[in-house]
C-alpha positions in Angstrom: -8.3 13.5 -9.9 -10.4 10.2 -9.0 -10.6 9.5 -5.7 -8.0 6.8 -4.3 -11.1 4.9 -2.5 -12.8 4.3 -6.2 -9.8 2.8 -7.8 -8.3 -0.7 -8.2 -5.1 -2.0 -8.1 -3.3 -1.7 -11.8 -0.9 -5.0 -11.6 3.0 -4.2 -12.6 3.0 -5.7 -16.2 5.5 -3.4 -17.1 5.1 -0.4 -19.7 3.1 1.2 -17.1 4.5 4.8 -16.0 5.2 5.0 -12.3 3.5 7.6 -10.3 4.9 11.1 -9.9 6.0 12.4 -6.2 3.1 15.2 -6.6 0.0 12.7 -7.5 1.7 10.2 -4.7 1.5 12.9 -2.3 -2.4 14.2 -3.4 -3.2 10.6 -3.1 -1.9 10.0 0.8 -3.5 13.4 1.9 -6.6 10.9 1.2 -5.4 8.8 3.7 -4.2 8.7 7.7 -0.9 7.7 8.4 0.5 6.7 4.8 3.8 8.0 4.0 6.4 8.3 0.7 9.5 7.4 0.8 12.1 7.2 -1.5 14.1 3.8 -1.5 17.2 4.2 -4.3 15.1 5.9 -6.8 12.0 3.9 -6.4 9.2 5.7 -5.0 7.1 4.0 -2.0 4.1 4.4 0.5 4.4 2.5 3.7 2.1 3.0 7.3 3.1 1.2 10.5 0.1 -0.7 12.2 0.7 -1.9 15.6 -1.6 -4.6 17.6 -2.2 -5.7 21.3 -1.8 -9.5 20.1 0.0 -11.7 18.0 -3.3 -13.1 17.1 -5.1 -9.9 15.6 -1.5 -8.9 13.7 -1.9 -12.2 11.9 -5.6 -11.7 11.1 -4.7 -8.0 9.8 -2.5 -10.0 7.5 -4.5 -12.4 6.0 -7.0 -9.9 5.3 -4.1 -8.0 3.5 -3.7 -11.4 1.4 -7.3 -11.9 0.7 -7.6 -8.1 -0.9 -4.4 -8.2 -2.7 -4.9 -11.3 -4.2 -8.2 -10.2 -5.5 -6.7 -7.5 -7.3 -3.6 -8.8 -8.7 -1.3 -6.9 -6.6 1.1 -8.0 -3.8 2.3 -5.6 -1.4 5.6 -6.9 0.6 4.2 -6.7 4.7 6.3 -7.6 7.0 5.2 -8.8 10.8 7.6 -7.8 13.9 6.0 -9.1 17.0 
């Protein structure tokens, strides 16, 4: 299995095969704090981030926008402050 790190997002163009629970779950043991969920039949990874200011949430977030956007992919993040 390649190692999550030295892959690249794989934009939803449809006719791609989701992910199976068991390579989901190899995957996040790569990774701290990730976890699966099921939501109605969809598989999905989420991790909670939490910041002392509103300030370094919304600079957590751009980054998120700048990488995502570079790789045709865009996560749904949410900000509760």
């Amino acid at each position: 299995m390649m190692e999550l790190h030295e892959k690249k997002c794989v934009s939803c163009e449809g006719g791609l095969k989701s992910i199976n629970e068991s390579s989901a779950k190899g995957y996040l043991r790569q990774l701290d704090g990730w976890n699966l969920k099921d939501d109605n039949g969809v598989l999905k990874i989420y991790k909670e981030y939490k910041f002392k200011t509103s300030e370094a949430a919304v600079d957590f977030l751009h980054d998120i926008g700048i990488t995502s956007n570079d790789q045709g992919h865009h996560p749904v993040a949410t900000w509760i402050y």
